[in-house]
C-alpha positions in Angstrom: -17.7 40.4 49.9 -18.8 40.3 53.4 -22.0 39.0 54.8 -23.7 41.6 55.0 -23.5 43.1 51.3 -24.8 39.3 49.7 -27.8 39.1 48.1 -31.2 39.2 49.6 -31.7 35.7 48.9 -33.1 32.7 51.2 -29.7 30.7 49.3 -27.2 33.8 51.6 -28.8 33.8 54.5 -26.9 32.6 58.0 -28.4 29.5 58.0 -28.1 28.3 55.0 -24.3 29.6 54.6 -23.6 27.6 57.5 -25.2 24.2 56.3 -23.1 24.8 53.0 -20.2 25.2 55.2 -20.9 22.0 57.2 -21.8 19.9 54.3 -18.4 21.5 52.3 -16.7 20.0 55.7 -18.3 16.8 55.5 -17.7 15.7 52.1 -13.8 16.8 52.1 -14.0 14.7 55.6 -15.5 11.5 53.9 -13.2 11.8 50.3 -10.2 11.5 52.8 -11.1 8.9 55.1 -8.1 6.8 53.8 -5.8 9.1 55.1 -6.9 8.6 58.7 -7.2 5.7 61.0 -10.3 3.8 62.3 -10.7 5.5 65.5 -10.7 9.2 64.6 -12.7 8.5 62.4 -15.6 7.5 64.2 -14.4 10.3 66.7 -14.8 13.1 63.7 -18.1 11.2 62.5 -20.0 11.6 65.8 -18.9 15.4 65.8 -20.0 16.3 62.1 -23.0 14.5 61.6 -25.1 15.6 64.7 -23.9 19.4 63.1 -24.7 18.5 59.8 -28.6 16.7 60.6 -29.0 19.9 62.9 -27.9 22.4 60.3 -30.2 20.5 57.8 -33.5 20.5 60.3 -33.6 24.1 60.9 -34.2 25.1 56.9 -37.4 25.3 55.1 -37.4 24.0 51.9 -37.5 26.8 49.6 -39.8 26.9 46.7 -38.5 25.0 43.2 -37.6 28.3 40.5 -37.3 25.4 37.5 -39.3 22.1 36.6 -36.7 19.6 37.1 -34.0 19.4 39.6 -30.6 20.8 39.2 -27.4 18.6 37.6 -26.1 15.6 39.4 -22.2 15.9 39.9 -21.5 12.8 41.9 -20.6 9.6 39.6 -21.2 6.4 40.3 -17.2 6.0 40.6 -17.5 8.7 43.3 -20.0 6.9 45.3 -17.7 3.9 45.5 -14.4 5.4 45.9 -16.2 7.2 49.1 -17.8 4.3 49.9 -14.9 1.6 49.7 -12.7 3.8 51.7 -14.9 3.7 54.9 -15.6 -0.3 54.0 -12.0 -0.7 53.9 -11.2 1.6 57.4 -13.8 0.0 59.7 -13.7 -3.6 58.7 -16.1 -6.2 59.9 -17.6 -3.1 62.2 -19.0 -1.3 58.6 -22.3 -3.9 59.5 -24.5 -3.2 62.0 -28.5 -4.8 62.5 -30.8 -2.1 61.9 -33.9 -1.6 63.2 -35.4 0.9 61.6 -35.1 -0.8 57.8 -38.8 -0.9 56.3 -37.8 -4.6 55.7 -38.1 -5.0 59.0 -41.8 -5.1 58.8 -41.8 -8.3 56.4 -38.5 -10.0 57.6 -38.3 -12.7 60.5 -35.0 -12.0 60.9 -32.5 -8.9 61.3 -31.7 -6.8 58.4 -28.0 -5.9 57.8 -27.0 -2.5 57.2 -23.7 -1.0 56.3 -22.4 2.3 57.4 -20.5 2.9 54.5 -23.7 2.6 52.2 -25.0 5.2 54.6 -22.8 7.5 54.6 -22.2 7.6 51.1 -25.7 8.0 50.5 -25.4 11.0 52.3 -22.3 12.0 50.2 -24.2 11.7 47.0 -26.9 13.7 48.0 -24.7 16.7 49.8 -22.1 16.6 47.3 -24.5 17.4 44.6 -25.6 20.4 46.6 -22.4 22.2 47.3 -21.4 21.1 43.5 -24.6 23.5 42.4 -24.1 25.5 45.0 -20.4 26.9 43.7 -22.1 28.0 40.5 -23.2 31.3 42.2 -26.7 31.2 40.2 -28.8 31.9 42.7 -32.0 29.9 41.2 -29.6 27.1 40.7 -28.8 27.3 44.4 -32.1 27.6 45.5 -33.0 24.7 43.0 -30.3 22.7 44.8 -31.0 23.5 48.3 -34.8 22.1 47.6 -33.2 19.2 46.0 -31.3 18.2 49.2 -33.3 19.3 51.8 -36.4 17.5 49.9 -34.0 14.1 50.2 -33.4 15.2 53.8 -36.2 14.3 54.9 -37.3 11.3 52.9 -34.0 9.8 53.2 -30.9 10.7 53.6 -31.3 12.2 57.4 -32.5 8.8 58.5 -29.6 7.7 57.2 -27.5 10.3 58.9 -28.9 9.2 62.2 -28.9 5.2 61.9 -25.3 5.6 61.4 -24.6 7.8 64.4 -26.0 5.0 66.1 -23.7 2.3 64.6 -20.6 4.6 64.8 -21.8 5.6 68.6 -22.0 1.8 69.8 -18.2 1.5 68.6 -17.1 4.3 70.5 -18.3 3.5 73.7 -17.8 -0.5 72.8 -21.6 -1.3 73.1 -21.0 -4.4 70.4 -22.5 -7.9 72.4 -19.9 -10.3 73.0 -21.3 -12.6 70.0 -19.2 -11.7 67.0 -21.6 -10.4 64.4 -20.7 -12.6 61.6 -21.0 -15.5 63.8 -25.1 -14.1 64.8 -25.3 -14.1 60.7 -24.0 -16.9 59.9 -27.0 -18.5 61.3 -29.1 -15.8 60.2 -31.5 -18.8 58.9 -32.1 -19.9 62.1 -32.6 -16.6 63.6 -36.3 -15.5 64.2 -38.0 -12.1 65.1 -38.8 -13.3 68.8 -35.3 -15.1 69.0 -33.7 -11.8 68.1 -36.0 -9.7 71.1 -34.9 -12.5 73.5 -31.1 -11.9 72.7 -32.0 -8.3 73.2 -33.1 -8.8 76.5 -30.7 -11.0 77.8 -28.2 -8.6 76.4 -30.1 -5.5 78.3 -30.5 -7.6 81.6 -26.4 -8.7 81.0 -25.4 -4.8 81.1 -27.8 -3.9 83.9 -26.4 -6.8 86.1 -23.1 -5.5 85.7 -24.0 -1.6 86.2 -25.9 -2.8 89.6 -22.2 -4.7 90.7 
């Protein structure tokens, strides 16, 4: 069946075809991180995620057809397998200090963050879509294309975008020259304005050597 003889249904139109082909892409991607090494996997990261947060923003949420959301697929199992795979593959560079963590309002010191958690997140919640999505019920579809784009934007796309920025800064090598264990190991010590001062010194550090 081509495109043009589906279903007049939100669920077969262009744009939503082509998020459930990104997110199909993405979740093979992260079930076979194993079987590829460290750096192309950051390279493939920073290419699918900008398409898959971009092919997420452009849909409206369609309206729910039932009362309660549509079957979850992904096991807890699942989530670790994906998630121990990319723990295992990046190392000590799976933690990164995020910024934008709500703790952050309460906390005096950083708050560590894990790519892998992130992405998996993201793998739970996409996962389950193109699992209801292969039924070919269309309200089931519809059903599951709220479900995800509803977790879109409460969760899951911030996600999607704090670990672009952890997976960018190990691309173009923008971790300081303090190991990050070492910074939390003395996380105790560490206080909000102490953390802002290391942030400066660091920014003034890499503008000295750009004005060289």
């Amino acid at each position: 069946m081509s495109v043009d003889e589906l279903p007049d249904h939100i669920v077969y139109s262009g744009n939503v075809i082509e998020f459930a082909t990104v997110v199909a892409e993405t979740c093979l991607f992260l079930e076979h991180t194993s079987e590829i090494g460290k750096d192309e996997f950051v390279e493939k990261s920073l290419k699918l995620l900008p398409l898959l947060y971009l092919k997420a923003s452009v849909l409206d949420i369609p309206e729910l057809v039932y009362e309660n959301f549509p079957e979850r697929f992904v096991t807890e199992e699942d989530y670790q397998f994906v998630r121990e795979q990319i723990e295992q593959l990046l190392g000590n560079d799976d933690v990164y200090l995020e910024v934008f963590h709500p703790d952050m309002a309460i906390s005096d010191t950083p708050v560590a963050a894990f790519i892998s958690e992130n992405l998996s997140d993201i793998y739970q919640e996409i996962k389950d879509f193109a699992a209801n999505y292969q039924t070919a019920d269309v309200d089931i579809m519809n059903d599951a294309l709220a479900q995800c784009l509803t977790a879109f934007g409460e969760h899951w796309g911030q996600k999607l975008l704090n670990a672009m920025r952890a997976l960018h800064a190990l691309k173009y090598n923008l971790q300081d020259d303090v190991d990050w264990e070492e910074t939390h190991h003395h996380e105790d010590k560490l206080t909000r304005d102490s953390f802002l001062d290391f942030q400066h010194n660091a920014e003034d550090d890499d503008l000295s050597s750009f004005l060289k």
